[in-house]
N, C-alpha and C positions, 0 to 999 in steps of 0.2 A: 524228073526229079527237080524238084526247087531249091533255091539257095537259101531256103532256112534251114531245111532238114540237113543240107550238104554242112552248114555250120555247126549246126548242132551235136551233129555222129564227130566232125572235127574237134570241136569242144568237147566231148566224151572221151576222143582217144586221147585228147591230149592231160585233160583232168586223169583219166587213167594212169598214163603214163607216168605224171609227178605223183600220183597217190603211191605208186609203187614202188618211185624214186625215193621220197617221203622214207616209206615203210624200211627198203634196203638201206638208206643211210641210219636210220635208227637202228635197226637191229645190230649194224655191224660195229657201230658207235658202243653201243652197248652191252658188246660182246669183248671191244676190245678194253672198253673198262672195266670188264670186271674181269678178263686177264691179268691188266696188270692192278687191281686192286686186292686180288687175289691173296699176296704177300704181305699189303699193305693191313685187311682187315684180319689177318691170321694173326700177325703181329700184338696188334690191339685184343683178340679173341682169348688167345693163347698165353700160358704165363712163362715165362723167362725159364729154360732148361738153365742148370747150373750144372756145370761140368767139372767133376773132381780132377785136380790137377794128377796128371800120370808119373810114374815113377820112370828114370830113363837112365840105363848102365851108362858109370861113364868110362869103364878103364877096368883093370884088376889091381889090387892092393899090392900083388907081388912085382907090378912092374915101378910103383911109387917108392922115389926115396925119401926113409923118415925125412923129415924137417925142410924137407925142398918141395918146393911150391911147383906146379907143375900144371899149363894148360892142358885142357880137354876139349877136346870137341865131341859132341853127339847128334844124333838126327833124332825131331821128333816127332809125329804126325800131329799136324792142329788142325781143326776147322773149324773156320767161319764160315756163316751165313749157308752159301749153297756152297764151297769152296774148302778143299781139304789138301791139305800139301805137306810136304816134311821140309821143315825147319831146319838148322843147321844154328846149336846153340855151343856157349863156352860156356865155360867154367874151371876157376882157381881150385884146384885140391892140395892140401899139404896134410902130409901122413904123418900122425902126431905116437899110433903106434898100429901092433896087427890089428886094432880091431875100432881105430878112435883116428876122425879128419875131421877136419875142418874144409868147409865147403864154402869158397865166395863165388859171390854174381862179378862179373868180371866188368861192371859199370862202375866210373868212379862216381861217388853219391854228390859231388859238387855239381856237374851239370851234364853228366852222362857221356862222358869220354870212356873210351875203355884203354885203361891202364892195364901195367906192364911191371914184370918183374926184373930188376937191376941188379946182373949178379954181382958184378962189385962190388954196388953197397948195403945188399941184400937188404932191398926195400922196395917196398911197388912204389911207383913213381907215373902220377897223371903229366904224361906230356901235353895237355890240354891249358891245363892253368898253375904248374910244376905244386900240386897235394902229392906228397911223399907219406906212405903209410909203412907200419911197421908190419914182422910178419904175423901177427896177432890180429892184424885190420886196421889197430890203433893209428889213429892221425897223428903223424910228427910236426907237421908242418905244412903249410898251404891254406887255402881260402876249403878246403871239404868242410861241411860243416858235422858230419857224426863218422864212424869207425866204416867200414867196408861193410857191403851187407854180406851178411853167412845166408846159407842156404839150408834148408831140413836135407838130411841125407838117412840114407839106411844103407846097412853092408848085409848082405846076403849072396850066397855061394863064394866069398874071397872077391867080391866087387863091389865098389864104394855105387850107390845108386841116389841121382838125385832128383828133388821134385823141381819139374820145372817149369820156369812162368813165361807167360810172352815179354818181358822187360829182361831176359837173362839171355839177350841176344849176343 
């Protein structure tokens, strides 16, 4: 055997070898891009689901007293993205009578403090930047610049039920 032939089978195995090195890093390159572009080009394909806001009990009417404001809490399930969890929202209700409330987001609209109700002077009151509202929502006083926001509600079976949003935290 001479040492051309011996170079040449060397040069083959070794052209081999990177052609196939070559081949496996492409494929797997390209395998893993289009893993994660997978998401990326659905996005773009696909048109935007819109998700009706759900309705969520928040309490019963008979434990509400007329004219007293009174927090709620409720859980709601939401999902994002690939990601679904229950929520843990408030909300202001005052029972205006059996079958009539009024429903606030419990964010003060100045700069998203969440205010508080002050039984002495029977007024919410942002201890964020002192906006004092009445119990109507109306601004008495402070830098807030519009009323408390209301929330859509509906009563069905003797419980106040409200629609709610990701900002009614």
């Amino acid at each position: 055997m001479n040492e051309d032939s011996f170079d040449k089978e060397a040069e083959q195995r070794t052209a081999t070898r990177r052609w196939f090195l070559k081949v496996a890093v492409g494929v797997m390159a390209f395998l893993n891009g289009l893993l994660l572009g997978i998401p990326f080009i659905n996005t773009l394909i696909s048109s935007p689901t819109i998700k009706k806001l759900g309705w969520s009990r928040v309490g019963e009417m008979n434990s509400l007293t007329e004219g007293q404001p009174v927090q709620m809490k409720f859980s709601a399930r939401t999902e994002d993205a690939y990601q679904s969890s229950n929520i843990l929202y408030s909300v202001w209700v005052i029972k205006h009578s059996a079958d009539k409330v009024t429903v606030f987001s419990p964010i003060c609209p100045h700069l998203g403090c969440h205010y508080l109700w002050n039984q002495e002077t029977e007024r919410f009151t942002c201890p964020c930047h002192a906006s004092v509202f009445a119990l109507d929502g109306k601004v008495l006083y402070g830098p807030a610049p519009r009323p408390l926001d209301s929330l859509p509600y509906k009563i069905a079976d003797g419980a106040p039920s409200v629609r709610h949003a990701p900002l009614t935290v």
